[in-house]
C-alpha positions as CSV (number, residue, x, y, z in Angstrom):
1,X,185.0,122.0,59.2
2,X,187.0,119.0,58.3
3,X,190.0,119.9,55.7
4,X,190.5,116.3,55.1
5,X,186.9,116.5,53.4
6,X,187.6,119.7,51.2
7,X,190.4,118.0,49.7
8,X,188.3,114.9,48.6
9,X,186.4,116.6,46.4
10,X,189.4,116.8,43.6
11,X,186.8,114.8,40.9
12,X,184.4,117.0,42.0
13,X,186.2,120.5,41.9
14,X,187.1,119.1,38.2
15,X,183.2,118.6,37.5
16,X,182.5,121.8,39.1
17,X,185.2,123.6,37.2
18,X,184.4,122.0,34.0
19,X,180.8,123.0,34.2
20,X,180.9,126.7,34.9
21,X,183.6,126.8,31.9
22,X,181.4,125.1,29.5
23,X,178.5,127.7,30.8
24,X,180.8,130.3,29.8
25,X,181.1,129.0,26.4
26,X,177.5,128.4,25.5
27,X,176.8,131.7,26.9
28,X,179.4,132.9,24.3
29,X,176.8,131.0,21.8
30,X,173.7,132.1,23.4
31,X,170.9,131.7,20.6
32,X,169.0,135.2,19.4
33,X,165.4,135.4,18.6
34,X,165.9,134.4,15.0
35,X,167.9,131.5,15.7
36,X,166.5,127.8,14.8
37,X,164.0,126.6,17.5
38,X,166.3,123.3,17.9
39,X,169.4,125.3,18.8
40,X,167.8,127.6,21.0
41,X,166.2,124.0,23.2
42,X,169.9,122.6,22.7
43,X,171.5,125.7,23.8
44,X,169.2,126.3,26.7
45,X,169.2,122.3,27.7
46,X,172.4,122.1,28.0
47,X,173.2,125.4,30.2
48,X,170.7,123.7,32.8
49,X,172.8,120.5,32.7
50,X,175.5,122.4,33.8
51,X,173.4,124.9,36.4
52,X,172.7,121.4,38.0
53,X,176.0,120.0,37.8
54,X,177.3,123.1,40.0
55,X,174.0,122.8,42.5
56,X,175.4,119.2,43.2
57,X,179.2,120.2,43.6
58,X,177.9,123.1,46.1
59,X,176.1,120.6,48.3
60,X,179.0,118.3,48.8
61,X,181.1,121.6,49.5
62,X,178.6,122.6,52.0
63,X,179.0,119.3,53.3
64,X,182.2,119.6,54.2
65,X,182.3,122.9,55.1
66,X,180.2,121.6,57.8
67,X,176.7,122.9,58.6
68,X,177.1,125.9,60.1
69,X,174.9,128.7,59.8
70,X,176.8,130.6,57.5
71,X,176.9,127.1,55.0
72,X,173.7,126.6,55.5
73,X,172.6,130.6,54.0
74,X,174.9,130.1,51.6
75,X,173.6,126.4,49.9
76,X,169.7,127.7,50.5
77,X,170.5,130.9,48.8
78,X,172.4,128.8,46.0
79,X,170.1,126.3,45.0
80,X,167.4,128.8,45.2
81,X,169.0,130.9,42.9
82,X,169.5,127.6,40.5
83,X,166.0,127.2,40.8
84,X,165.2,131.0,39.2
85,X,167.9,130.2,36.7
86,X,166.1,127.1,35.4
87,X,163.2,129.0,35.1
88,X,164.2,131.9,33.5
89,X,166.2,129.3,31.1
90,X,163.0,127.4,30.1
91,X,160.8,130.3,29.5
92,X,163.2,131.2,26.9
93,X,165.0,127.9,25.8
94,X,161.5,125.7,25.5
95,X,158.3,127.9,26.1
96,X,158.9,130.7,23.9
97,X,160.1,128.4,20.8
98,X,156.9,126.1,21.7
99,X,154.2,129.2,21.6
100,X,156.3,129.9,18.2
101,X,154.9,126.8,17.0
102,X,151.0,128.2,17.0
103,X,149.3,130.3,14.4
104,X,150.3,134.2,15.1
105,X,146.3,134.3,15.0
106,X,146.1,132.1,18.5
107,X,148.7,134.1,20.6
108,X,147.8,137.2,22.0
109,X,149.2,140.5,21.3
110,X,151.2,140.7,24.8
111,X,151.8,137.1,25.0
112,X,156.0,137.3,24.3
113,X,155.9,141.0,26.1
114,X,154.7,138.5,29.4
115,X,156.9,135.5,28.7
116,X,160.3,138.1,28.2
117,X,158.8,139.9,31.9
118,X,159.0,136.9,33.6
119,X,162.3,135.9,32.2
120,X,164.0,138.6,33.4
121,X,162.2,138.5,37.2
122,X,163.1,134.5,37.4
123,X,166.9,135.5,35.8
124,X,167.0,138.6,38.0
125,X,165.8,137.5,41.2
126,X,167.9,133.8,40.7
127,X,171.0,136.0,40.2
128,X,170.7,138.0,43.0
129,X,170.3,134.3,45.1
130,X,173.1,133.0,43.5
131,X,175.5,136.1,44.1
132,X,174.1,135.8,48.1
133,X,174.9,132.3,48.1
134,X,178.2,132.6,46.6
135,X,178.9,135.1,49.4
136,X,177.8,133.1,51.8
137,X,179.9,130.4,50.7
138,X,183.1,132.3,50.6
139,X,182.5,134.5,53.9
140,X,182.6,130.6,54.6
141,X,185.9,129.2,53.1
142,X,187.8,132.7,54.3
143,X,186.8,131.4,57.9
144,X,188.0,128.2,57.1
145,X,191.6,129.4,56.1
146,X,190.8,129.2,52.4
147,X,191.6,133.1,51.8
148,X,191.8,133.6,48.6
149,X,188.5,131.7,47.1
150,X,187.1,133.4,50.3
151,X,187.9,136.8,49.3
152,X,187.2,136.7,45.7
153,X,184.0,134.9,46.3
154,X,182.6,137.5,48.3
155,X,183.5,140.1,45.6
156,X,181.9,138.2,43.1
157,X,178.9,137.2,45.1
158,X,178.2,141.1,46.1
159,X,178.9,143.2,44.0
160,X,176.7,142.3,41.0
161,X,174.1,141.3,43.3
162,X,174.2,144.7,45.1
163,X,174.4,146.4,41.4
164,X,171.5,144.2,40.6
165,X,169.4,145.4,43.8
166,X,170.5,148.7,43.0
167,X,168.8,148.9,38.9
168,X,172.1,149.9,38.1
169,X,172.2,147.0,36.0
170,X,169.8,144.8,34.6
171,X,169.9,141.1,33.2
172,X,169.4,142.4,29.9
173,X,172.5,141.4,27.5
174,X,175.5,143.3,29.0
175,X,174.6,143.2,32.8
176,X,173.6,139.3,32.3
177,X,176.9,138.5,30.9
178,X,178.7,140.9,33.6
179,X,176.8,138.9,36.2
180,X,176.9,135.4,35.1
181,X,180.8,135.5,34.2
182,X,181.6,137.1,37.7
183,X,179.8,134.1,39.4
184,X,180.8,131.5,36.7
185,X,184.2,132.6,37.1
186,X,184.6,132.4,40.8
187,X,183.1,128.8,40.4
188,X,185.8,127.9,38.0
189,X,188.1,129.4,40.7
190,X,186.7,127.1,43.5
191,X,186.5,123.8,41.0
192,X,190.5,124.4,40.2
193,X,191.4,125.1,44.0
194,X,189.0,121.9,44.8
195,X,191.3,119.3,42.3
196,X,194.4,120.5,42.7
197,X,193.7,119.5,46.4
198,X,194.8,123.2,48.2
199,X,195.3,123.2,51.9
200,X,194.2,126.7,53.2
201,X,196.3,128.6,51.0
202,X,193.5,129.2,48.4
């Protein structure tokens, strides 16, 4: 791992750090099921913005991290984590609101009971990714003298993924927000230590 390369990535760790905040927000203003088709596509658009925004910061992180094993677990389980996360995000930001739009008459009686099923496989299963990644990654930066992302990466990598595995909680509205702001939090955590250009001390 080159150090010299971590510490390049100060526009990125502001991206990075920008993004997951901004996530936290429009989580904040996560549309209901009565809310207006348009905000719910606008709300849900712009979250995957920001999913992708983080994909691309990880992969120049990985990059300098070098591509050891451990970096390497940690990007695939990442950006296959994103990918669950756009899913689950477009079943509920743009398919739902579109079957909306047909006569009650032309959807079938277990058509939304389906849609909210898979939502919650695609969020669950992408969380789970996400959390292993995030582990990855900070098993990663711990062995690269960067303790304290390291440390608290792994903590917030694990633990709701393990409470996820477990059923002890779901991605239903309380353990999806538990979930999400542990992760998104870490990643504001990494963006900060990214732009302010930290020398294994974080």
């Amino acid at each position: 791992m080159d150090d010299d390369k971590l510490q390049s990535l100060r526009l990125p760790g502001m991206l990075l750090a920008g993004a997951a905040l901004v996530a936290v927000v429009l989580m904040h203003h996560h549309p209901h099921g009565g809310d207006g088709a348009g905000l719910i596509r606008s709300v849900h658009g712009a979250l995957s913005a920001m999913i992708v925004i983080q994909a691309a910061v990880m992969i120049l992180v990985a990059r300098a991290l070098g591509w050891s094993f451990h970096v390497a677990l940690g990007l695939a389980f990442f950006v296959l984590g994103i990918c669950g996360a756009l899913v689950a995000g477009s079943i509920n930001g743009f398919v739902v609101p579109a079957l909306l739009d047909y006569p009650a008459s032309d959807i079938g009686s277990g058509t939304f009971e389906l849609a909210w099923e898979l939502n919650q496989q695609f969020a669950r299963n992408g969380a789970v990714a996400v959390g292993t990644g995030i582990a990855f990654f900070g098993l990663s930066l711990w062995r690269a003298g960067w303790r304290l992302t390291g440390a608290v990466g792994l903590i917030a990598g694990l633990v709701p993924a393990a409470l996820l595995i477990a059923g002890a909680i779901d991605m239903r509205f309380y353990g999806a927000m538990f979930t999400y702001i542990s992760q998104l939090s870490w990643l504001i955590l990494l963006g900060l230590m990214l732009a302010r250009g930290a020398r294994r001390t974080g």
